[in-house]
Z-matrix of the N, CA and C atoms (Angstrom, degrees):
N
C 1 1.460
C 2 1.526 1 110.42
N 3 1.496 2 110.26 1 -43.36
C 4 1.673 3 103.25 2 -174.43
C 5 1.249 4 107.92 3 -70.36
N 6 1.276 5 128.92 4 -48.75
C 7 1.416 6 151.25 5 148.80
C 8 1.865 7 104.07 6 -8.23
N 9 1.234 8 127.89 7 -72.20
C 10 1.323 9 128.75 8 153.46
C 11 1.378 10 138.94 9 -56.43
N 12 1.624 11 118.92 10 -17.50
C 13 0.934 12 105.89 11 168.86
C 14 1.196 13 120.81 12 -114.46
N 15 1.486 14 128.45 13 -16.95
C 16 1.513 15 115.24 14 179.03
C 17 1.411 16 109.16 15 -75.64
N 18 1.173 17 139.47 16 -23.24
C 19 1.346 18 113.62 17 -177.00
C 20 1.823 19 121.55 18 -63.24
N 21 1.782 20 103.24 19 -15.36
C 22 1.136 21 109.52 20 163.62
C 23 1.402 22 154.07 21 -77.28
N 24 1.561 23 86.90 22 -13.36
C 25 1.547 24 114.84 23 -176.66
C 26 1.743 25 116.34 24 -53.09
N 27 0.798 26 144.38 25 118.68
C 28 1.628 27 132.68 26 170.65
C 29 1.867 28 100.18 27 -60.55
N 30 1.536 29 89.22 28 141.58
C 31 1.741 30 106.88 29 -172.55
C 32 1.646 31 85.72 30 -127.14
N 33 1.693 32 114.92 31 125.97
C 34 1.407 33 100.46 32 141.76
C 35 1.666 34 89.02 33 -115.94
N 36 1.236 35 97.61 34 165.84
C 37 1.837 36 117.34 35 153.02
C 38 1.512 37 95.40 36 64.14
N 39 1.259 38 118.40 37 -125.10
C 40 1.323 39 129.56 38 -128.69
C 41 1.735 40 94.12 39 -108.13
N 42 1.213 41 140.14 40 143.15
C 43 1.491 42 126.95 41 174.48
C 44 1.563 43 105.36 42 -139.60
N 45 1.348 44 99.18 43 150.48
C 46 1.511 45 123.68 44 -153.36
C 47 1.776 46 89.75 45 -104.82
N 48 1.273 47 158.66 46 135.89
C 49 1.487 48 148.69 47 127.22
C 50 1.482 49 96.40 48 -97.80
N 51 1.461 50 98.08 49 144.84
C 52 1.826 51 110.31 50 -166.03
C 53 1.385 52 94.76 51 -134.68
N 54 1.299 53 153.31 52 85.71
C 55 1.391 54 160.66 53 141.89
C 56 1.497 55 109.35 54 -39.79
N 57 1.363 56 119.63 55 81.46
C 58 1.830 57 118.98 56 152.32
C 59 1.370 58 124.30 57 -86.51
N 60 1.873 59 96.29 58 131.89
C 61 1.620 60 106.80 59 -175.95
C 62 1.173 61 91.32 60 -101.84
N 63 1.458 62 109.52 61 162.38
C 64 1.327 63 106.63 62 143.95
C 65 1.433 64 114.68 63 -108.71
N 66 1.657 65 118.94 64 134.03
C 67 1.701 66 127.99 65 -151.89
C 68 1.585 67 84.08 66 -95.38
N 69 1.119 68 137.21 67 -10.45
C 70 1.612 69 123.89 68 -177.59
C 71 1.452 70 98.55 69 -82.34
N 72 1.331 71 140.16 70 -22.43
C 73 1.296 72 125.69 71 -153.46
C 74 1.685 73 88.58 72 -110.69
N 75 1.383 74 142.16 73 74.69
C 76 1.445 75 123.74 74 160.16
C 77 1.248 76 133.54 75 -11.29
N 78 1.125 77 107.42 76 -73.36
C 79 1.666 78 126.54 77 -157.70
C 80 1.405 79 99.33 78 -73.65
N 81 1.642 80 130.69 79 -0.78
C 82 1.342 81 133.27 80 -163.34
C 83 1.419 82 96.90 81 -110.68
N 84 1.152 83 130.98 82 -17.57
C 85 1.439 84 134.74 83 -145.45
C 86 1.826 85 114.26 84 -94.57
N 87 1.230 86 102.33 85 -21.54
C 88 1.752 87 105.59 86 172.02
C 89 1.346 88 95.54 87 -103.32
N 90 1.382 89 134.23 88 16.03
C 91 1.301 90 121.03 89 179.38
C 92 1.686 91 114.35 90 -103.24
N 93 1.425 92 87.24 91 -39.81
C 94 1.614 93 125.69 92 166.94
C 95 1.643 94 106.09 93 -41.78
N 96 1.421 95 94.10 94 -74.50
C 97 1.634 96 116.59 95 -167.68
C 98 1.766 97 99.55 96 -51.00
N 99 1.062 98 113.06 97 -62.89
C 100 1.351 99 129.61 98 -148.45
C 101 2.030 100 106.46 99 -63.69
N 102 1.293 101 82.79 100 -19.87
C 103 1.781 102 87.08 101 -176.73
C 104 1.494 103 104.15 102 -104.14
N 105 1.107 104 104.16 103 -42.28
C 106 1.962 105 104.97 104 169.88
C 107 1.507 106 96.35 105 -55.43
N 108 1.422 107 131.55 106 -55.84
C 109 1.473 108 111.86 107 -164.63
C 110 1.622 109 111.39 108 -82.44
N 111 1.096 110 104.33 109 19.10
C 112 1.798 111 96.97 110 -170.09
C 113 2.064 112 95.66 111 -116.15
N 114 1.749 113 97.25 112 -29.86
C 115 1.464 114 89.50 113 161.61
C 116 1.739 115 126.80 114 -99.73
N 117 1.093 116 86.06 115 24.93
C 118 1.787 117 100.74 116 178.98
C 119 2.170 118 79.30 117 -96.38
N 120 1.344 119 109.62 118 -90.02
C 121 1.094 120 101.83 119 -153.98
C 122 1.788 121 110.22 120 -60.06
N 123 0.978 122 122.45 121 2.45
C 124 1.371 123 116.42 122 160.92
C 125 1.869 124 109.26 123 -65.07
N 126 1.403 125 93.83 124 -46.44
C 127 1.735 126 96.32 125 -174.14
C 128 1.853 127 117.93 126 -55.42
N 129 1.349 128 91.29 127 -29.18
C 130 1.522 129 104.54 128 -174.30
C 131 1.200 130 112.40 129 -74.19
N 132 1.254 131 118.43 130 -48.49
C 133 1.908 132 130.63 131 -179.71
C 134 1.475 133 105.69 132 -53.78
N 135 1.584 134 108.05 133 -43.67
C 136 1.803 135 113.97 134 -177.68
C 137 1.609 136 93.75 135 -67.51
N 138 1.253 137 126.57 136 -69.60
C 139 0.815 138 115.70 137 -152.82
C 140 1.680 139 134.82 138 -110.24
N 141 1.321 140 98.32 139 89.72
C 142 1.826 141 120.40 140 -157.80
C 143 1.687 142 119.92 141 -36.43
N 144 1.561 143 97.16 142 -13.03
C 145 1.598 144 124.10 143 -157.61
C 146 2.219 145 90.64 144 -87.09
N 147 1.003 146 79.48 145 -64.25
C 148 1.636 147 73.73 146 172.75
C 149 1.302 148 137.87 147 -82.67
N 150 1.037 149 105.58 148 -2.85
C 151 1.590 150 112.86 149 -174.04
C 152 1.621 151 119.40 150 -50.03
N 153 1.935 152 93.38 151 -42.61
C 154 1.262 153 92.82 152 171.13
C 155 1.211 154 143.63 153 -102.49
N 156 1.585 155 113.47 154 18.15
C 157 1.388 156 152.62 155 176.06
C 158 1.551 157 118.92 156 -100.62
N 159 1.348 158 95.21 157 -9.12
C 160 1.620 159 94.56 158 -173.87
C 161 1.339 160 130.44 159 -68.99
N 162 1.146 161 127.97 160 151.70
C 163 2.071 162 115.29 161 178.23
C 164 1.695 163 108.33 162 -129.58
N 165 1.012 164 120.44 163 100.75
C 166 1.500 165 109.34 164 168.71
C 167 1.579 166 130.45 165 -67.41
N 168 1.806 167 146.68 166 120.36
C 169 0.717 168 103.15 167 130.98
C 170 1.231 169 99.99 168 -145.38
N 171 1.855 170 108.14 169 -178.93
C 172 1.301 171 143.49 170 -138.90
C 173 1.547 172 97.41 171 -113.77
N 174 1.116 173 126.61 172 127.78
C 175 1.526 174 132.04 173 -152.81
C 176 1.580 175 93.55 174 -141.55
N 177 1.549 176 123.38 175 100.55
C 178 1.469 177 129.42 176 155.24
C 179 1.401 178 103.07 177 -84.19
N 180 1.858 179 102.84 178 129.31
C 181 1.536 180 104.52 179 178.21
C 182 1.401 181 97.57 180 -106.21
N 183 1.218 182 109.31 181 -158.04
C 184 1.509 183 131.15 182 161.78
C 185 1.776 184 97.58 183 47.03
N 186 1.428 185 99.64 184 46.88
C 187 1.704 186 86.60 185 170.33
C 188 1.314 187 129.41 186 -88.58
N 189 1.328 188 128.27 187 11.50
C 190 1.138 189 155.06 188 170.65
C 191 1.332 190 118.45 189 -64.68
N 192 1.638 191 115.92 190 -35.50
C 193 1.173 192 125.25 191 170.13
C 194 1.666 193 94.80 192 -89.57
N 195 1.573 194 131.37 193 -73.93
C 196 1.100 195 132.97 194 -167.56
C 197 1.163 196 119.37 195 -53.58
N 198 1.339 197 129.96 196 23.62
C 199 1.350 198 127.44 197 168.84
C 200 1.647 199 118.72 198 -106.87
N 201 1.373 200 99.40 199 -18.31
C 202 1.820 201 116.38 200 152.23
C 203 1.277 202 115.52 201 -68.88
N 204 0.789 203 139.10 202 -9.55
C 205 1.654 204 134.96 203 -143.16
C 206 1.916 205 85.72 204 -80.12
N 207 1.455 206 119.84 205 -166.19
C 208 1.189 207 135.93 206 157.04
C 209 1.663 208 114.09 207 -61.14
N 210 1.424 209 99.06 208 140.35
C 211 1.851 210 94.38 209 172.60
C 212 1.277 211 109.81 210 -58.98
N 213 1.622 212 115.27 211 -48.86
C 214 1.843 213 99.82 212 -170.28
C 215 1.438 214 132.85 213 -73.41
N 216 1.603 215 91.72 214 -15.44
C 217 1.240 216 105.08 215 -177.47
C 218 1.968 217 107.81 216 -70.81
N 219 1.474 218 99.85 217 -47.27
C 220 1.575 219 108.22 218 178.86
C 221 1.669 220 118.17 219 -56.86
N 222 1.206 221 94.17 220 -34.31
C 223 1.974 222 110.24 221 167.24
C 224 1.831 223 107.82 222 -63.52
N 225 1.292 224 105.69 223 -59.80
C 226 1.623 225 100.56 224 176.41
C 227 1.398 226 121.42 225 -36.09
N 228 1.369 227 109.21 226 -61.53
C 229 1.669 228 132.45 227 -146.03
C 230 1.774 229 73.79 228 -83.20
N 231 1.481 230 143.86 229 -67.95
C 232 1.380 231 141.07 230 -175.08
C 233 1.331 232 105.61 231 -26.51
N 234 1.663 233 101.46 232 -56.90
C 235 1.551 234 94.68 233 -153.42
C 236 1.820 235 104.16 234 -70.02
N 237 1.733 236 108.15 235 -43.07
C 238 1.435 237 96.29 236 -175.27
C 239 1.752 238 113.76 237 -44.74
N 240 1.339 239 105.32 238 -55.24
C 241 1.796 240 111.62 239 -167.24
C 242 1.534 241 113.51 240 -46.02
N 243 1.559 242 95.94 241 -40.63
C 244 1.901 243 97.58 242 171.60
C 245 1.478 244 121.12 243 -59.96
N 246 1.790 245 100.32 244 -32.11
C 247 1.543 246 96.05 245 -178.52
C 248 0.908 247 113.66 246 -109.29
N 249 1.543 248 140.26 247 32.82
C 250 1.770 249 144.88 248 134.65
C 251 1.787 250 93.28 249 -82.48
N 252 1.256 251 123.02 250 -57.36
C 253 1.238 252 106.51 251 176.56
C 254 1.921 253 131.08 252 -48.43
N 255 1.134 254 125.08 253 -37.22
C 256 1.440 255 145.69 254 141.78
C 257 1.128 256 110.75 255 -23.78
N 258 1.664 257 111.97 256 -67.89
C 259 1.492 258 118.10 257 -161.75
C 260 1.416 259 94.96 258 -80.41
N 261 1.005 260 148.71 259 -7.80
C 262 1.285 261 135.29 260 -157.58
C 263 2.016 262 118.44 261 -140.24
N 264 1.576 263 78.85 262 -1.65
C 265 1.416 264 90.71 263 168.34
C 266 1.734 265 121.75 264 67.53
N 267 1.547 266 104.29 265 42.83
C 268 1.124 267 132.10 266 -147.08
C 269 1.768 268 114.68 267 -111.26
N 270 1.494 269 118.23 268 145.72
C 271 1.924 270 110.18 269 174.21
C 272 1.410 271 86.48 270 -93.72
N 273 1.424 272 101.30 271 158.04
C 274 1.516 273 110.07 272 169.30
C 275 1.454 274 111.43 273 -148.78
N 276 1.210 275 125.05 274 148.85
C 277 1.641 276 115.02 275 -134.54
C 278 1.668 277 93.52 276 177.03
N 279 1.263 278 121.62 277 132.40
C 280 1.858 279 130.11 278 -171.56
C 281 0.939 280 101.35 279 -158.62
N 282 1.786 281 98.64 280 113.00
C 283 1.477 282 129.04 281 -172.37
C 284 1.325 283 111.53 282 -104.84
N 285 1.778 284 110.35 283 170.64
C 286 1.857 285 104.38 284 168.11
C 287 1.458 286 83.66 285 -171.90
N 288 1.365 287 88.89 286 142.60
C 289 1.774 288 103.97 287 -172.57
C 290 1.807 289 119.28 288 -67.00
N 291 1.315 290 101.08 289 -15.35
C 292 1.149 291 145.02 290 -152.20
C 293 1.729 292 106.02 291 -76.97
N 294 1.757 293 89.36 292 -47.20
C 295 1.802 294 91.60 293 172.75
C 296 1.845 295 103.00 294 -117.06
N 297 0.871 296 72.38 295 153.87
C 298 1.900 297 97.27 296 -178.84
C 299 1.253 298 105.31 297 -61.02
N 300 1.511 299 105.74 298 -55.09
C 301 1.821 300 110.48 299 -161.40
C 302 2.080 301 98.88 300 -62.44
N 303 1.131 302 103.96 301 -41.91
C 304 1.633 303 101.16 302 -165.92
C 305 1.857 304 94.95 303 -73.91
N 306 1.430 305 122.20 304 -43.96
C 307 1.463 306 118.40 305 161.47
C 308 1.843 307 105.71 306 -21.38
N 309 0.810 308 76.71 307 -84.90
C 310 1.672 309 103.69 308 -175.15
C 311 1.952 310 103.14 309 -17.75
N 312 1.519 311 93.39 310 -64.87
C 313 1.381 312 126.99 311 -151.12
C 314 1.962 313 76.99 312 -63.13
N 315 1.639 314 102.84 313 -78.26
C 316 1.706 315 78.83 314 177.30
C 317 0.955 316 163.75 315 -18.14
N 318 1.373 317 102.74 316 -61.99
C 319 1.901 318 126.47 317 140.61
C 320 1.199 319 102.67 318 -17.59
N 321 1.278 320 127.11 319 -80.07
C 322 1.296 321 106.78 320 -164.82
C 323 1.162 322 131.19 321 -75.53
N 324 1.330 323 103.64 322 -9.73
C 325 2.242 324 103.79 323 166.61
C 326 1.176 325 102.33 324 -61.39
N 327 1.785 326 112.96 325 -61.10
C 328 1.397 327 100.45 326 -165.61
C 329 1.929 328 123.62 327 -63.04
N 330 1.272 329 110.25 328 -39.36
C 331 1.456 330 108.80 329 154.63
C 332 1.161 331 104.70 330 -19.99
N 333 1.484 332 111.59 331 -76.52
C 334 1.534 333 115.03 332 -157.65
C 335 1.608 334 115.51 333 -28.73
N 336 1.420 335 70.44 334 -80.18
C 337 1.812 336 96.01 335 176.08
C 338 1.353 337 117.68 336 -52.15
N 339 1.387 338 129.78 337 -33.53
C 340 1.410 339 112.93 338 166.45
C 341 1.694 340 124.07 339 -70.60
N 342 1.347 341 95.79 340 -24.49
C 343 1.902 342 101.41 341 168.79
C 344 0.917 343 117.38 342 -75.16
N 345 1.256 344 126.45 343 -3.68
C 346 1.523 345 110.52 344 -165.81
C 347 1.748 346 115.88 345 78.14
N 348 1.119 347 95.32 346 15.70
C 349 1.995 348 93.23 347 167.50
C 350 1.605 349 124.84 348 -97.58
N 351 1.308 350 89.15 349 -41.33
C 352 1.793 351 99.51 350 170.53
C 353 1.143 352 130.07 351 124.38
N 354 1.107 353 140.56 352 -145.63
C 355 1.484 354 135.28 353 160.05
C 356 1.865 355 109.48 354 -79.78
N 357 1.599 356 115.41 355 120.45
C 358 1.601 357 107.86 356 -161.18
C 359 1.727 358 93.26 357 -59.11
N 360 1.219 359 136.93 358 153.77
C 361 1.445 360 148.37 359 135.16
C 362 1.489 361 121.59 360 -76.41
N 363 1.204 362 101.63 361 117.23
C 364 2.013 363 106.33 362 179.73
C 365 1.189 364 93.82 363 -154.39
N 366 0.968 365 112.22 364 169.03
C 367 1.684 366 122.08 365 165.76
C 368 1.590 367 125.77 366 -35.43
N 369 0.894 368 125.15 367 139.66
C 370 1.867 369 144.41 368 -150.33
C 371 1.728 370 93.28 369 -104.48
N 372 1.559 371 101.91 370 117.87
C 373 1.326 372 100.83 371 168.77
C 374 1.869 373 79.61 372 -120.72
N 375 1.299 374 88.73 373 136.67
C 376 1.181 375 133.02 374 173.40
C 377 1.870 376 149.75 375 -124.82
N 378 1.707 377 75.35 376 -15.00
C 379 1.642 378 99.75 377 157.72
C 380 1.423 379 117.16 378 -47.88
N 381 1.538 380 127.07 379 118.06
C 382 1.521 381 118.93 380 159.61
C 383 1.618 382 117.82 381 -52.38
N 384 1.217 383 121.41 382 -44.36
C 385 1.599 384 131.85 383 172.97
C 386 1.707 385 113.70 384 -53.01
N 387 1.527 386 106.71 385 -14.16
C 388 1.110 387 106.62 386 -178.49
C 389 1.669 388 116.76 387 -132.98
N 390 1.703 389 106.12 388 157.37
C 391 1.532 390 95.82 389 -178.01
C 392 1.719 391 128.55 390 -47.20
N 393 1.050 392 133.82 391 113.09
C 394 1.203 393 140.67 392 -153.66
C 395 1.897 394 95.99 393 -58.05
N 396 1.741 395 130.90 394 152.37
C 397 1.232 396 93.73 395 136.24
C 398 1.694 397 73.90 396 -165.49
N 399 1.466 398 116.77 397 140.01
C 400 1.390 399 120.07 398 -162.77
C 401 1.669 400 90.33 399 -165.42
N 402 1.604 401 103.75 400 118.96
C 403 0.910 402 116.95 401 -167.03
C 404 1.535 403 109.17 402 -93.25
N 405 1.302 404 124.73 403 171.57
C 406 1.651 405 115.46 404 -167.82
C 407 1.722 406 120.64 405 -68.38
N 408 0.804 407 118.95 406 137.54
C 409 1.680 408 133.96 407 -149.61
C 410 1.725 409 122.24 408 16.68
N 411 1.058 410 73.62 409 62.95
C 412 1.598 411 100.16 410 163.23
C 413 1.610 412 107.75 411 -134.96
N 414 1.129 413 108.52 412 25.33
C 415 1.624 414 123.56 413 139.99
C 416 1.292 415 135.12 414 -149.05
N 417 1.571 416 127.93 415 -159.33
C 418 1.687 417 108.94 416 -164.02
C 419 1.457 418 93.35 417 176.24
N 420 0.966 419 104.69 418 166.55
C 421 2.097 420 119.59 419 -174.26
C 422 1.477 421 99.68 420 -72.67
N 423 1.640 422 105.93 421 -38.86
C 424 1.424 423 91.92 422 169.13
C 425 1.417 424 128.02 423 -52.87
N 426 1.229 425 88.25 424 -77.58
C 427 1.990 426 79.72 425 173.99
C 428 1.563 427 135.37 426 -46.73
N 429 1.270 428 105.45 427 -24.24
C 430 1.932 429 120.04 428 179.05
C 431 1.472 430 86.56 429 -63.93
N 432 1.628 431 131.04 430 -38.42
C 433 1.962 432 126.78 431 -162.56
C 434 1.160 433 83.50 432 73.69
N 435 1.596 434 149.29 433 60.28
C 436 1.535 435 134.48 434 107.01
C 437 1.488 436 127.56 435 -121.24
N 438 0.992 437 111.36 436 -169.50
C 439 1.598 438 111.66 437 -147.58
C 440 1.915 439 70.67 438 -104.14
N 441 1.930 440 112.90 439 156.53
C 442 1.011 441 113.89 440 164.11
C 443 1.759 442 117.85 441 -68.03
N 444 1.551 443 89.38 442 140.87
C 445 1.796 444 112.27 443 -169.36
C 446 1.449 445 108.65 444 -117.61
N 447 1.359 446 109.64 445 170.60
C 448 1.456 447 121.17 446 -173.18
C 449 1.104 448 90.59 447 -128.73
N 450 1.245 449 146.42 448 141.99
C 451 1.598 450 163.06 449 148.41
C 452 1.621 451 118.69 450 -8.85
N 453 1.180 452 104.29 451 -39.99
C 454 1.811 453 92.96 452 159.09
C 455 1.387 454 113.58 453 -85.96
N 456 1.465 455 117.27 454 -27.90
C 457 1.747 456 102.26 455 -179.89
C 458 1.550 457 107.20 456 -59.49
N 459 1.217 458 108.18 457 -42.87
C 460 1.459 459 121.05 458 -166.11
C 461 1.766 460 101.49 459 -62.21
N 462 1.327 461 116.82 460 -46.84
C 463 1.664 462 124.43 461 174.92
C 464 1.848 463 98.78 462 -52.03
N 465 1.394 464 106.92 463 -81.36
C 466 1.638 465 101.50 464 160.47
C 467 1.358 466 120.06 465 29.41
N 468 1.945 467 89.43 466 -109.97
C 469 1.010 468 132.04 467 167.98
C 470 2.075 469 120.49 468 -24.61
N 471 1.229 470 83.93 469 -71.74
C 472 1.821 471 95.85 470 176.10
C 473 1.344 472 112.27 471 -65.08
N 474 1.245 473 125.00 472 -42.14
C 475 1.788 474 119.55 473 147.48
C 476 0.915 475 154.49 474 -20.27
N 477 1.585 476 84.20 475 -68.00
C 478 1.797 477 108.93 476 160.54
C 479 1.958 478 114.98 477 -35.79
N 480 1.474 479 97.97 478 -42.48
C 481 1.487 480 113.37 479 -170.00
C 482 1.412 481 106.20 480 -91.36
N 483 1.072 482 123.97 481 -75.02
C 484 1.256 483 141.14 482 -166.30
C 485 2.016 484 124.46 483 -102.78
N 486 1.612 485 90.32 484 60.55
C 487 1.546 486 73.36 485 -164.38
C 488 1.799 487 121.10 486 -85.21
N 489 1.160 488 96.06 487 175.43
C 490 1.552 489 111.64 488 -178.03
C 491 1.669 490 129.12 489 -52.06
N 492 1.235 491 115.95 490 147.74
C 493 1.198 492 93.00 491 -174.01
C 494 1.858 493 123.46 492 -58.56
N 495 1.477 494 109.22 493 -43.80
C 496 1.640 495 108.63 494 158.18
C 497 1.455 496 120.74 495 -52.88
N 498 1.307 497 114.05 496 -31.73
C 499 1.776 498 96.62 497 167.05
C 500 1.796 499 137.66 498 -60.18
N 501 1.486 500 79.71 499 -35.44
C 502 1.469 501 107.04 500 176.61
C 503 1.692 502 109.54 501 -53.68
N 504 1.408 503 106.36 502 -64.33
C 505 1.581 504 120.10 503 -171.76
C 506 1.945 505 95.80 504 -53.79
N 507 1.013 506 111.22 505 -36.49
C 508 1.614 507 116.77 506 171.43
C 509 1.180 508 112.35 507 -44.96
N 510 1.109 509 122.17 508 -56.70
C 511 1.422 510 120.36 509 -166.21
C 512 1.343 511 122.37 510 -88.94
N 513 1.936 512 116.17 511 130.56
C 514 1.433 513 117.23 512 -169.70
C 515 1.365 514 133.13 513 -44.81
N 516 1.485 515 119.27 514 148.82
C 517 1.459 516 111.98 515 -168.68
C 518 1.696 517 110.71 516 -99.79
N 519 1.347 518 110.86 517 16.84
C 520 1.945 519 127.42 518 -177.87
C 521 0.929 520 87.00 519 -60.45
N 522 1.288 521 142.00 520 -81.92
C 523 1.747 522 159.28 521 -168.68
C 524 1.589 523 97.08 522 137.39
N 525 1.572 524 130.93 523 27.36
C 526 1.314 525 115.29 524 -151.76
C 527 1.740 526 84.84 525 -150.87
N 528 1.353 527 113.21 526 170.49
C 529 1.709 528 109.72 527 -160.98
C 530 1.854 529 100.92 528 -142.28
N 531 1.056 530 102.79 529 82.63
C 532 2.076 531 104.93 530 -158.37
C 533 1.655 532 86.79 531 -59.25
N 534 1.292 533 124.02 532 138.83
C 535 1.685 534 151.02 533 171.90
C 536 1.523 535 84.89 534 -50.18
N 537 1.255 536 141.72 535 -45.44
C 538 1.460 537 113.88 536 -150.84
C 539 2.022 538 94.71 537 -123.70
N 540 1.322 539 92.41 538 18.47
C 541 1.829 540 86.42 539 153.27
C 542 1.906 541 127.46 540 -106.03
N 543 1.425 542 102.89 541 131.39
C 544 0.935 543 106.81 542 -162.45
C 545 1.805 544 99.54 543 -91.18
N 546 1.299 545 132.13 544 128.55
C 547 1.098 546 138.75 545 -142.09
C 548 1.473 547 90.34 546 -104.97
N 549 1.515 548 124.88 547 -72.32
C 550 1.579 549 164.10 548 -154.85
C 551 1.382 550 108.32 549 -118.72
N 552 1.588 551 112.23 550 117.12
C 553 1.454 552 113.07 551 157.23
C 554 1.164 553 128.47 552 -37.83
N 555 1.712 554 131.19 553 -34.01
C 556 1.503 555 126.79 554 163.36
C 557 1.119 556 106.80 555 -60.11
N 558 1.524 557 139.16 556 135.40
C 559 1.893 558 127.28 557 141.96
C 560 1.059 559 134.84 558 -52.92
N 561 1.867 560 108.72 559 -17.50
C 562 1.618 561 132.84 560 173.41
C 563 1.474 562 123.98 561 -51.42
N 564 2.107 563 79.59 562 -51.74
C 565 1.446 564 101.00 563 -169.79
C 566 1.649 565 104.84 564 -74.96
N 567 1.522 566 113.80 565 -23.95
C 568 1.314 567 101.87 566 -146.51
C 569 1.918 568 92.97 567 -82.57
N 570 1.521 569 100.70 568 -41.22
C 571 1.836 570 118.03 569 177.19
C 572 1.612 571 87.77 570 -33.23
N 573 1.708 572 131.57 571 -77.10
C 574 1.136 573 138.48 572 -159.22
C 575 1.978 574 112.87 573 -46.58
N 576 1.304 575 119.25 574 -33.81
C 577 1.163 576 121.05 575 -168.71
C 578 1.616 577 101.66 576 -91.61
N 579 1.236 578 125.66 577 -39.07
C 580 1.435 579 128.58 578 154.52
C 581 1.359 580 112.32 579 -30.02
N 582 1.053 581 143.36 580 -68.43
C 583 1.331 582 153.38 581 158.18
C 584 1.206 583 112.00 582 -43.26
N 585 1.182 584 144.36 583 -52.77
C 586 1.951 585 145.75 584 175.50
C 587 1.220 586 92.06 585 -100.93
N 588 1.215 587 136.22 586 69.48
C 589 1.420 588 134.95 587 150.25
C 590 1.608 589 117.21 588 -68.20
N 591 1.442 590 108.53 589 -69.53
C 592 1.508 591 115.45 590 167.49
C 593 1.292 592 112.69 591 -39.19
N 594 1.780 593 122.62 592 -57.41
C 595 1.406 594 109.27 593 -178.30
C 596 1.152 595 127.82 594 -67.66
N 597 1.575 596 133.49 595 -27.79
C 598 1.466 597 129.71 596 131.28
C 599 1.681 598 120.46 597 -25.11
N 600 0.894 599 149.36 598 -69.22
C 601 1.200 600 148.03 599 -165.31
C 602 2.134 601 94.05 600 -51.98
N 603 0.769 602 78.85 601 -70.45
C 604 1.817 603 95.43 602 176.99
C 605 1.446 604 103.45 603 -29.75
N 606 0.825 605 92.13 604 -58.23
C 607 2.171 606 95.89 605 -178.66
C 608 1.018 607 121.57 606 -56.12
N 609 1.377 608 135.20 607 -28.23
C 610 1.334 609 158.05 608 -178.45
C 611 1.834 610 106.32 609 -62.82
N 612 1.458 611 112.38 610 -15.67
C 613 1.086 612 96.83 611 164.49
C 614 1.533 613 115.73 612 -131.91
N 615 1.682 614 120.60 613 34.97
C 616 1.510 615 136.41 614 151.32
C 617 1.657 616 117.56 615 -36.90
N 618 1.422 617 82.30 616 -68.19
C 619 2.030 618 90.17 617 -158.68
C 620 1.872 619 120.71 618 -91.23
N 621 0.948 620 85.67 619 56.59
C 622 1.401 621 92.61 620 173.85
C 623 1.845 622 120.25 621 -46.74
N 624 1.487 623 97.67 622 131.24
C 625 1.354 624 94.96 623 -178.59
C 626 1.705 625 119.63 624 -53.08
N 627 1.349 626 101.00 625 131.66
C 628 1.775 627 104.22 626 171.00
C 629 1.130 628 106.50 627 -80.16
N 630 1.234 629 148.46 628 167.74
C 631 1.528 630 152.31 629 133.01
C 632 1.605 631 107.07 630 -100.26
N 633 1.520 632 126.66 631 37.25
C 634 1.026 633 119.69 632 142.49
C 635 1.727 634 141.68 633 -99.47
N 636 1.332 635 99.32 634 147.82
C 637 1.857 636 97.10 635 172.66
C 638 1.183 637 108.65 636 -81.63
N 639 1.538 638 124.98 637 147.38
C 640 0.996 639 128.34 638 -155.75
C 641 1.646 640 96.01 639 -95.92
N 642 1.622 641 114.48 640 -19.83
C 643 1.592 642 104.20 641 -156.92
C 644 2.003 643 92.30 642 -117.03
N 645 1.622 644 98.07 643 12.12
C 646 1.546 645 93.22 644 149.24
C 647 1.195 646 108.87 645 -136.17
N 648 1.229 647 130.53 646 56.85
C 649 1.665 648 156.95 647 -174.08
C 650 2.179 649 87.58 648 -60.72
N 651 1.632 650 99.32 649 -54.14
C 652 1.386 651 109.08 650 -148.82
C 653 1.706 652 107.76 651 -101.84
């Protein structure tokens, strides 16, 4: 659908792309990302007019729940979102209707961006333990502690840890990983899950279904 419709949209001037996850659902979250950013840069290639007007950012909601989650798990899912945001020259920012202060904090992006000011600049929280909000290059691979990535290493990588709900159903239910089964179309990805087998199994019971709406959260 995004894929079909943004290249149609009329753009004058300056353009906003707004990518919302939802941070309660794990296993949903590279699935999420990966198609919003693949029809973001589809929109840009069509259309020469925005390319250089464009603003990305990356919006984790529901952090209210995702701030319980596991520490390593909240470090994983952090570090990937910072480094699609990095690679892509991106704000990144995780909201929840839930607290006031990130209310607040929204407000003023979108202000921004609807005035014509931009993404606000203040100080970079960057803590995984804490609501993320790091405005565009005011971070770097250095500070994330990885080496610069390209969008499948980075998928990989966040896989390896935290995979998807279709990855999951992929993988055998023996408890055991035969050398000559191929799990994952990457060989990268698949070497990496060979090795975190056990911690895969474990994950499988993270993301429990919500029965909430996100846009009557409040």
């Amino acid at each position: 659908m995004l894929k079909n419709v943004l290249p149609s949209v009329p753009i004058r001037g300056n353009y906003t792309y707004c990518i919302m996850l939802d941070l309660s659902k794990v296993k949903h979250i590279w699935h999420t990302l990966e198609t919003s950013v693949k029809a973001f840069q589809d929109s840009i290639i069509i259309n020469e007019l925005i390319k250089k007007h464009s603003e990305l950012i990356i919006i984790g909601g529901k952090y209210d729940i995702f701030k319980n989650y596991d520490m390593e798990i909240k470090k994983v899912i952090c570090n990937s979102l910072r480094s699609v945001a990095v690679l892509l020259k991106g704000n990144l920012i995780f909201f929840s209707s839930k607290e006031q202060p990130l209310v607040r904090r929204v407000k003023e992006v979108f202000h921004g961006i609807g005035f014509g000011n931009g993404f606000p600049v203040k100080d970079k929280v960057s803590n995984f333990n804490k609501p993320i909000y790091i405005p565009k290059g005011l971070d770097s691979w250095e500070n994330i502690g990885i080496a610069p990535s390209t969008m499948e290493q980075i998928k990989a990588r966040h896989l390896s840890m935290v995979p998807s709900e279709t990855e999951i159903q992929k993988v055998p239910s023996t408890g055991t990983v035969q050398g000559s089964t191929s799990t994952y179309a990457e060989p990268m990805l698949d070497n990496l899950v060979k090795l975190k087998y056990n911690d895969l199994r474990n994950l499988s019971s993270l993301d429990v279904s919500m029965n909430i709406d996100f846009y009557n959260e409040s």
